[in-house]
TORTIFI-273778 format. One record per residue: x, y, z of N, C-alpha, C in turn; residue in one letter. Coordinates in pm, whole numbers, plus 50000, padded with zeros to 5 digits. Layout:
<vexmis>
XYZXYZXYZA;...
</vexmis>
This chain:
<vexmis>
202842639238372203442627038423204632623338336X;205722616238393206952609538300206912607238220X;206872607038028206832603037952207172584437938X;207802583738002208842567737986207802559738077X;206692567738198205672562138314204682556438208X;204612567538149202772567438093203142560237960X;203872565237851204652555537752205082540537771X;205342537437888206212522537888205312516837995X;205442521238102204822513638244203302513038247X;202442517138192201212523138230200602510838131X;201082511537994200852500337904201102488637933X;202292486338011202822474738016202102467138103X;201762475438262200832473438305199592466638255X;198822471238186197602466238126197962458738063X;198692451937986199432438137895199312430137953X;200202431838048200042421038139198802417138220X;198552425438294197022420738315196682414938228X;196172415838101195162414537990196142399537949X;196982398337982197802386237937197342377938013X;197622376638146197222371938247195492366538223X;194872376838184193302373538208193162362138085X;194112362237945194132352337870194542341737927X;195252339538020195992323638081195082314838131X;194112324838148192952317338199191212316238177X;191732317938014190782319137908190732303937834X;189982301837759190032290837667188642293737569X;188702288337396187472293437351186282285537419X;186422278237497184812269437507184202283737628X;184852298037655184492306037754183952314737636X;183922315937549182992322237471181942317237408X;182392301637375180822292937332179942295337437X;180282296637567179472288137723177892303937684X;178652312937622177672319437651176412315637573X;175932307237523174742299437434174102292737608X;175182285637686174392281637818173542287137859X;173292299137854172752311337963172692323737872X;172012320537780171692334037681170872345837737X;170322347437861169342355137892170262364138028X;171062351438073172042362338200172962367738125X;173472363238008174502369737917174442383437865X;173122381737795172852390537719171552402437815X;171572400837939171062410138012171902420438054X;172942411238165174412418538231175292424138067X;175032419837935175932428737891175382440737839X;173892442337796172702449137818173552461137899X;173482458238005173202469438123175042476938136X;175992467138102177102467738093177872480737975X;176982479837836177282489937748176262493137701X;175432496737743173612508237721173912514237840X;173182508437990172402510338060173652519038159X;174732514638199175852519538263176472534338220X;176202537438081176592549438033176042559038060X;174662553237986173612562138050173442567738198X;173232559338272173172562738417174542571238457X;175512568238438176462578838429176342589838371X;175972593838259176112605138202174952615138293X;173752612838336172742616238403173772619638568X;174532607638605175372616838729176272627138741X;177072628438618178082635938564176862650738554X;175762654238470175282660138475174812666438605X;174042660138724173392660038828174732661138896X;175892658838925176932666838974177692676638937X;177682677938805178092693538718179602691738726X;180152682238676181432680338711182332692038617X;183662689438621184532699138507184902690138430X;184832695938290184402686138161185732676738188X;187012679838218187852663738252187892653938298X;187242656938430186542649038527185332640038459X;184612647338413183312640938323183752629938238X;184502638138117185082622838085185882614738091X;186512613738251186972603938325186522597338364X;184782599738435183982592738491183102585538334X;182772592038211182712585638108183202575138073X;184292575038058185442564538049185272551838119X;185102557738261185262546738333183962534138329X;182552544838314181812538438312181932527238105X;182262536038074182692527037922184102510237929X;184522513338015185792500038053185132494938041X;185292475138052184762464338042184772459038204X;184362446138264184272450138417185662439138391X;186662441138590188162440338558187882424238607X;189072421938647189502405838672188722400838779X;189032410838882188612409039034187422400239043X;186412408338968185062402238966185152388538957X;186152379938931185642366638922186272361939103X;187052367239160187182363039278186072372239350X;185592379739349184522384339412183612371039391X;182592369039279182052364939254182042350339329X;183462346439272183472328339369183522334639542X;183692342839619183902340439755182312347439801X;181282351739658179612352339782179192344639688X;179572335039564178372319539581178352326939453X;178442336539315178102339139193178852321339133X;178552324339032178782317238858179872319938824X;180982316038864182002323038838182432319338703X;181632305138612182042303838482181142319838380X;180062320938458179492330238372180342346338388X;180772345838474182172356138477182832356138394X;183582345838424184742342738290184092348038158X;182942339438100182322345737978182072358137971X;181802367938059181492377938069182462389138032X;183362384838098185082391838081185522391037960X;185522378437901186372376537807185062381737698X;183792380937701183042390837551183312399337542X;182722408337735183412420037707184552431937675X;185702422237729187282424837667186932428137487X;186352420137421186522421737276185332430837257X;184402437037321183162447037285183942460737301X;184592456637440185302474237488186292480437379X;186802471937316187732478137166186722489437115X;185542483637056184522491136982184082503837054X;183392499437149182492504937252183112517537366X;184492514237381185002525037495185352536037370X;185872532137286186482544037178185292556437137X;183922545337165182872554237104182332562537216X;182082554037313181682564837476182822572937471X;184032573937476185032586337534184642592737401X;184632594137295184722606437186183732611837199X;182502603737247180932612837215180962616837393X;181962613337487181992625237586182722634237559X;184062632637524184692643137481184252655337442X;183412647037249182612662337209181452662837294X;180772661337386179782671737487180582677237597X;181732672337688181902679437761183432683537736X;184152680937658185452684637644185312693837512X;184722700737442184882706737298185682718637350X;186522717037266187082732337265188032733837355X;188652721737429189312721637538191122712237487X;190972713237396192152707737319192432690237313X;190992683137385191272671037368190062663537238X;191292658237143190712650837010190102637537021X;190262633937130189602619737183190352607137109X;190162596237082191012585937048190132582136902X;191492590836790190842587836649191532574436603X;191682570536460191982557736461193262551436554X;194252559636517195622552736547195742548336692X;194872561236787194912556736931193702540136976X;192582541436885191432528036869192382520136873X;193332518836721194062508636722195102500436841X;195452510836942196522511637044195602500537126X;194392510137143193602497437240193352489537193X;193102480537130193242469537044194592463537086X;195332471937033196782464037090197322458837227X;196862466837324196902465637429195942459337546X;194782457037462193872448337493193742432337431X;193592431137338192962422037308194252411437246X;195492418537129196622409537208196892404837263X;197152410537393197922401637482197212392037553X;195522390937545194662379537575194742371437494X;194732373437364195072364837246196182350837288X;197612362337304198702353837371198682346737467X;197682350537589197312344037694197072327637644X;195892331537581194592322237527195722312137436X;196482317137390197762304337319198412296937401X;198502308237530199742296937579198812292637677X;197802289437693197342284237812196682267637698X;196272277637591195912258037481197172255237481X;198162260637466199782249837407200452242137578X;200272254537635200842247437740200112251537876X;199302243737875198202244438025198632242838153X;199732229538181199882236838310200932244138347X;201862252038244202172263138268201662274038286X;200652276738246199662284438229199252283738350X;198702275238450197712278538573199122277338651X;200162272438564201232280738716201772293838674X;201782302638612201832317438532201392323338622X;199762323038620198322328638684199342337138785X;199532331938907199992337639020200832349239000X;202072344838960203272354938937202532364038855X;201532360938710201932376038655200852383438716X;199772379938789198852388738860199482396838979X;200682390839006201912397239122202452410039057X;202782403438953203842414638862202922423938807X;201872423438772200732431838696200542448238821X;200462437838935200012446239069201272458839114X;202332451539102203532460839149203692469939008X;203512464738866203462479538783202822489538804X;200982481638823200482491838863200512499738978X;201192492639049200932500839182202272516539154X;203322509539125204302519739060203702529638983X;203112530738933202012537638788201252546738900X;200162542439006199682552439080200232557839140X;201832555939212202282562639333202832574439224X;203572572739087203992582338964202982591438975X;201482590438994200602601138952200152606039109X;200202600539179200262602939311201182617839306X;202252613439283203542622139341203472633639250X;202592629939100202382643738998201582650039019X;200272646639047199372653739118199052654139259X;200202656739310199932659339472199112674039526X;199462681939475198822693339514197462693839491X;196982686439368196142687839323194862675439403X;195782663439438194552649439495193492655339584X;193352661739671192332665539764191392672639698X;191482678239608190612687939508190012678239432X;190342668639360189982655939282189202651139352X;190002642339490188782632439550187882641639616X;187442653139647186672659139693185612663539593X;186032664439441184982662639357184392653539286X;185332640739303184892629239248184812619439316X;184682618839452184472607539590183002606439584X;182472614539561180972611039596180532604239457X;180562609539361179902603439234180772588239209X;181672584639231182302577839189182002565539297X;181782567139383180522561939509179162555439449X;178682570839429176912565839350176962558139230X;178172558939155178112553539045178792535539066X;179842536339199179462517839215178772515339237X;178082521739373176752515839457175162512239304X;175232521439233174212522939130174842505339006X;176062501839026176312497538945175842485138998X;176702481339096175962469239144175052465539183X;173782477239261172362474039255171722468739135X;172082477938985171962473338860172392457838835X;173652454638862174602442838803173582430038878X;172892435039001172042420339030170662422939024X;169732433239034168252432839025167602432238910X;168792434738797168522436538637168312422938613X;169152415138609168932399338604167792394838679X;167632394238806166572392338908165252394738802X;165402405038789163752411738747164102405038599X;164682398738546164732392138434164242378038438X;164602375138555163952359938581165342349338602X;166252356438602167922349938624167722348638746X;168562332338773168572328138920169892333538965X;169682333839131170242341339204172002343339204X;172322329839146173652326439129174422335639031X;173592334038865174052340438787173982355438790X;173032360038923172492375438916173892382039031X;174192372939100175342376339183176462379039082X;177392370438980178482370338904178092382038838X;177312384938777176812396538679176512410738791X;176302411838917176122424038993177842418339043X;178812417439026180472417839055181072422238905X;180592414638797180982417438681180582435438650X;179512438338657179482453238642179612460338714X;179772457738872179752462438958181682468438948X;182552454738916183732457638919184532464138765X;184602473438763184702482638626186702478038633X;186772477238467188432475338455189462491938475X;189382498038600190142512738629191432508938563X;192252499238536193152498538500193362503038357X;192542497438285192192502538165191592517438131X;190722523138266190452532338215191442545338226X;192252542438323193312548238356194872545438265X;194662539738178195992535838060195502542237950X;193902544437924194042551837775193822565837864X;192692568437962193682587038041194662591337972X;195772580838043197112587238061197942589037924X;197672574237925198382570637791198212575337674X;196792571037607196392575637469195892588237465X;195032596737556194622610737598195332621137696X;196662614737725197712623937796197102631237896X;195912628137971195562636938067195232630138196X;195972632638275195912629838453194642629838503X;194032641138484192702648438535191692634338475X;191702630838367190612620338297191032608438346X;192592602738431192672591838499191672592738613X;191852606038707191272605138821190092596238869X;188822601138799187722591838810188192572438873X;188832570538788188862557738775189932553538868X;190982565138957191642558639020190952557439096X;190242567039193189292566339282188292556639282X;188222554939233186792540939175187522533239217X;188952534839148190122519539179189712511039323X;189702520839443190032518139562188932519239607X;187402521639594186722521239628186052515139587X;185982507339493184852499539392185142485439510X;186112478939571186482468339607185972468239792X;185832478339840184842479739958183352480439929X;182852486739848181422487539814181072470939706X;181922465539672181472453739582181782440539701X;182362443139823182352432539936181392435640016X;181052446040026179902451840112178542442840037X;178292444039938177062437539842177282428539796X;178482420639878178742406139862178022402039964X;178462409140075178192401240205176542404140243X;175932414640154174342415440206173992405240121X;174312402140003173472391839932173942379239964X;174602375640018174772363040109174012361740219X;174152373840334172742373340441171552370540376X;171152374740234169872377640191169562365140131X;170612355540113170592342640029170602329840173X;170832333840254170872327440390169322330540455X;169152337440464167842346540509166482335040457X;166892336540321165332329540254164912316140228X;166972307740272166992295940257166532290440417X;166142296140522166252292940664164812289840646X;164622279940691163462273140721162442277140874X;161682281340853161072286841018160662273541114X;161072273041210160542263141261159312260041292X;
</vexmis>
């Protein structure tokens, strides 16, 4: 891919997002999580344990090619993306317990994604010329993460209602980088896309559908009411591809390890409205009174 794409645009991309997701941050979204210590600390439970795991078991059980593998690694290692909180508010979730959710896990995925991609790397990439992300690239994500929420999170305390008038435009502008960014890898791997989504359409399938069954019965069977079990099955259900697709490209120079996650990109957002709209029938269903 372009050096100046994956170098300048691909990052910039995720900045902004991640800027954006600060505008509409504040610290009382990290206290809130003391509110609800049990939906918190379940959905993030299942978010960086339980999500890896179950991935690595599909990656296996589909026999993927070790790039692919830890693309779909990766992806399952991201933090879950923005979306989830408009998912969440349009089938009835918690959308404050979203917010908290996003913004912990934004600062866990620094730690946590660096460590899932290297310990996929060395099982399914050894020997294949990729070093995985040693310090200097950790540090990148850091930079590119948690910065520019930082900055968010300033200018939304200094100047608030600039800030909720921001929101709009830079989630506009975030969208047209990225969208520029996929049609770039689009047009680089053209020969190659049908071979990709034909090996990674199905897993990348089982692995939303698996995510969001997880993201709400885990809570459920925890004893979390239905509200908070909805925000938390959108929160894991909706994985950040943007991110997992900027250190791919960016920090691991490889196309093949975006793939996973573009595909997820576009499919995670039909399968997470689909299990919007059953758990709304299902929340309608039990509230109907028999005559």
């Amino acid at each position: 891919m372009d050096s100046a794409l994956t170098s300048v645009f691909l990052p910039a991309a995720l900045a902004v997002i991640m800027f954006g997701l600060g505008l509409g941050l504040t610290v009382a979204d990290f206290r809130r999580v003391v509110v609800y210590p049990k939906a918190a600390f379940v959905a993030l439970l299942c978010q960086i344990v339980v999500l890896p795991l179950i991935c690595f078991g599909l990656v296996l059980a589909f026999g993927l090619a070790p790039g692919l593998a830890v693309g779909m690694m990766l992806l399952a290692a991201s933090p879950g993306g923005t979306s989830a909180n408009l998912y969440s508010h349009l089938f009835g979730g918690d959308v404050a317990l979203n917010v908290t959710l996003t913004a912990i896990n934004s600062v866990l995925a620094v730690f946590t994604l660096p460590l899932v991609t290297n310990l996929a790397i060395s099982h399914f990439a050894a020997g294949n010329g990729q070093v995985g992300l040693q310090f200097d690239k950790t540090a990148q994500v850091f930079l590119i993460v948690l910065i520019p929420v930082a900055i968010g999170m300033a200018v939304r305390a200094r100047f608030a209602a600039f800030a909720r008038w921001a929101e709009k435009p830079v989630k506009i502008l975030s969208a047209l980088i990225l969208l520029a960014v996929i049609v770039g890898a689009i047009v680089k791997e053209a020969a190659n896309l049908g071979g990709y989504i034909a090996s990674v359409g199905l897993i990348t399938l089982a692995f939303s559908v698996l995510s969001l069954t997880i993201g709400y019965w885990a809570p459920r069977l925890s004893g979390v009411e239905p509200r908070q079990a909805i925000a938390s099955c959108m929160e894991i259900g909706i994985h950040n591809s943007t991110l997992a697709i900027t250190v791919a490209v960016s920090l691991l120079g490889s196309t093949e390890i975006a793939i996973p996650a573009a595909v997820y990109g576009v499919l995670m957002f039909f399968t997470a409205a689909a299990a919007g709209v059953l758990l709304r029938r299902s929340a309608a269903r039990s509230t109907t009174v028999p005559a």
